[in-house]
N, C-alpha and C positions, 0 to 999 in steps of 0.2 A: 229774896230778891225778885221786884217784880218785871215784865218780861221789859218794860222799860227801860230799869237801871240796864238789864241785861244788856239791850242794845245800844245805851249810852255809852257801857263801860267797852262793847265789842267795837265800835266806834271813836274809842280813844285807844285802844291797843290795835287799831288797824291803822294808827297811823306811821307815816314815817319821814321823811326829809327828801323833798325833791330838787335837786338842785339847777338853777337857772338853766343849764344846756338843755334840759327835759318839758321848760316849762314854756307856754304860747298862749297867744290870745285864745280866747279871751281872760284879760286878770279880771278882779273883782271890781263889783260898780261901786260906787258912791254908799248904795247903802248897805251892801256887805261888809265893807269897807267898817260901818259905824256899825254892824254887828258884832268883828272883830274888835274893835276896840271897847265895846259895851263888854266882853267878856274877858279881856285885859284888866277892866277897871273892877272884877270882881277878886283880881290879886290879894293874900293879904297886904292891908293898906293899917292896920288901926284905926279906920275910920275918919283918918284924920289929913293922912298925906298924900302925894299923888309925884313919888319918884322918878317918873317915866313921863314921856313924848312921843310922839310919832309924829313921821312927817312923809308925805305922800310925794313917791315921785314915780310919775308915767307921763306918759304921750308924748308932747316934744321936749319935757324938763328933762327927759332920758338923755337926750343931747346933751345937754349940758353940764350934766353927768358924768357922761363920758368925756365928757374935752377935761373933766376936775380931775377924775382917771387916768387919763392920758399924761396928763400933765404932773402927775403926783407918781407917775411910776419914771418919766423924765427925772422928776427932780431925785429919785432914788437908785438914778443911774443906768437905767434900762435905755436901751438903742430905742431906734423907734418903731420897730417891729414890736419889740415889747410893749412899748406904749401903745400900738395901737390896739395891741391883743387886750392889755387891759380898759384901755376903752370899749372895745368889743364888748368884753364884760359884764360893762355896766348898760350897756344898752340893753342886752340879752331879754331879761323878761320881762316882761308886760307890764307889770309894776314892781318898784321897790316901794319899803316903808323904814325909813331910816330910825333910828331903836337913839333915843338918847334919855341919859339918865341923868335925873334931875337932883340930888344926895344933897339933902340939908346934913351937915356936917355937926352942927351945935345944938340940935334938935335937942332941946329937954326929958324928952319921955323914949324918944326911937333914935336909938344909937343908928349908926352906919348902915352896919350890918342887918340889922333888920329892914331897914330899905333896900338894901342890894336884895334881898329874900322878896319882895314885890315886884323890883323889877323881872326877877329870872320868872317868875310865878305871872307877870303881867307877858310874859315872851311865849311863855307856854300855852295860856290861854289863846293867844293873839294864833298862835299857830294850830293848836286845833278847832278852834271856831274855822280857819279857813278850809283846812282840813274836811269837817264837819258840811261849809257850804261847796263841797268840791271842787275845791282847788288843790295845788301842790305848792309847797310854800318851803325855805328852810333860811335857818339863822345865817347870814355869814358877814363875819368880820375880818382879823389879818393888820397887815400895817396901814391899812387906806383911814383907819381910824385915826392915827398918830400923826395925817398929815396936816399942818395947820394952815393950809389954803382950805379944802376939804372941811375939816368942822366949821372952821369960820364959816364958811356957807350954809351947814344945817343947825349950829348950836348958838346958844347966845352964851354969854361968858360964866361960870363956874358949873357950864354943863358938859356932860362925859358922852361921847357919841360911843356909841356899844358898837354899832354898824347897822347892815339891813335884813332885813325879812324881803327875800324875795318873793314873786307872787305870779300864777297862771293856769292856767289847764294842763294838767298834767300830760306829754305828750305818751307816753309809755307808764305802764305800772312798775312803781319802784322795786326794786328786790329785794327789800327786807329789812331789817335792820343792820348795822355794818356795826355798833360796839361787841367791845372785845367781852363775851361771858355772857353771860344772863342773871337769875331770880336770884342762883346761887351763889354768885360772885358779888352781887350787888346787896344780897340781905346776908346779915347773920345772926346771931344771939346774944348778949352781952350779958354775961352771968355773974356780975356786979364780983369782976376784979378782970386783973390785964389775962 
């Protein structure tokens, strides 16, 4: 391994999920923005599909955002203290990029499942490219996905909104990773029988 890979690979184990309360201006410009998705689109695809979307929302869309927010935690019963906290929410970081999935269903050659496998692979990239150009970025989705004022506004019809990649400057360094286990919980052997 050349000192390279080394620092590629210390550069993808240094990262980790920062979540909105931590993250400020400045988010990514325009063309950070298309260098993340330039390494999103290196997902396995087959060469043939393109499962995923993204869609950008900052500046004053964040408004509008938030009232979709507000109004999607309303219709779930929340007072409006609640509502306003989750519109708060979605204001919070500098940019979102709303994650939706695009699933040919009858595809001939790439069943389902191998598309769902592009998109989680196009989320991961997505996120350490930004990583990479220093930012803090992490997935978050929840019920705001399931509400059908909310997709109607980001999805056109037989697509799947996943949720958003939030996006900004990291205001503090994260503290670590937070799953449960490690190398050894997560790898093991399979010695061809149960």
């Amino acid at each position: 391994m050349d000192a390279g890979d080394t620092q590629a690979l210390q550069a993808l184990l240094s990262r980790y999920s920062v979540g909105p309360r931590h993250l400020q201006e400045p988010g990514p410009s325009d063309e950070q923005l298309a260098l993340m998705v330039q390494a999103a689109l290196r997902a396995p695809d087959h060469g043939e599909l393109l499962p995923f979307r993204f869609k950008v929302v900052r500046g004053e869309a964040r408004a509008r955002m938030a009232e979709l927010f507000a109004a999607a935690a309303r219709s779930a019963g929340k007072d409006e203290a609640g509502a306003a906290l989750d519109g708060e929410r979605a204001w919070r970081p500098p940019v979102s990029v709303a994650v939706i999935a695009c699933i040919d269903l009858g595809h001939p050659q790439v069943p389902a499942h191998e598309q769902w496998v592009c998109v989680g692979g196009a989320i991961s990239n997505f996120l350490t490219a930004a990583h990479l150009l220093g930012f803090g970025g992490k997935m978050l989705s929840g019920a705001k996905v399931r509400d059908p004022a909310i997709c109607a506004a980001f999805c056109a019809p037989g697509e799947t909104l996943l949720g958003w990649i939030t996006l900004g400057t990291p205001s503090r360094q994260p503290s670590g990773p937070s799953r449960k286990g490690g190398v050894e919980t997560a790898l093991s052997v399979w010695a061809g029988h149960d």
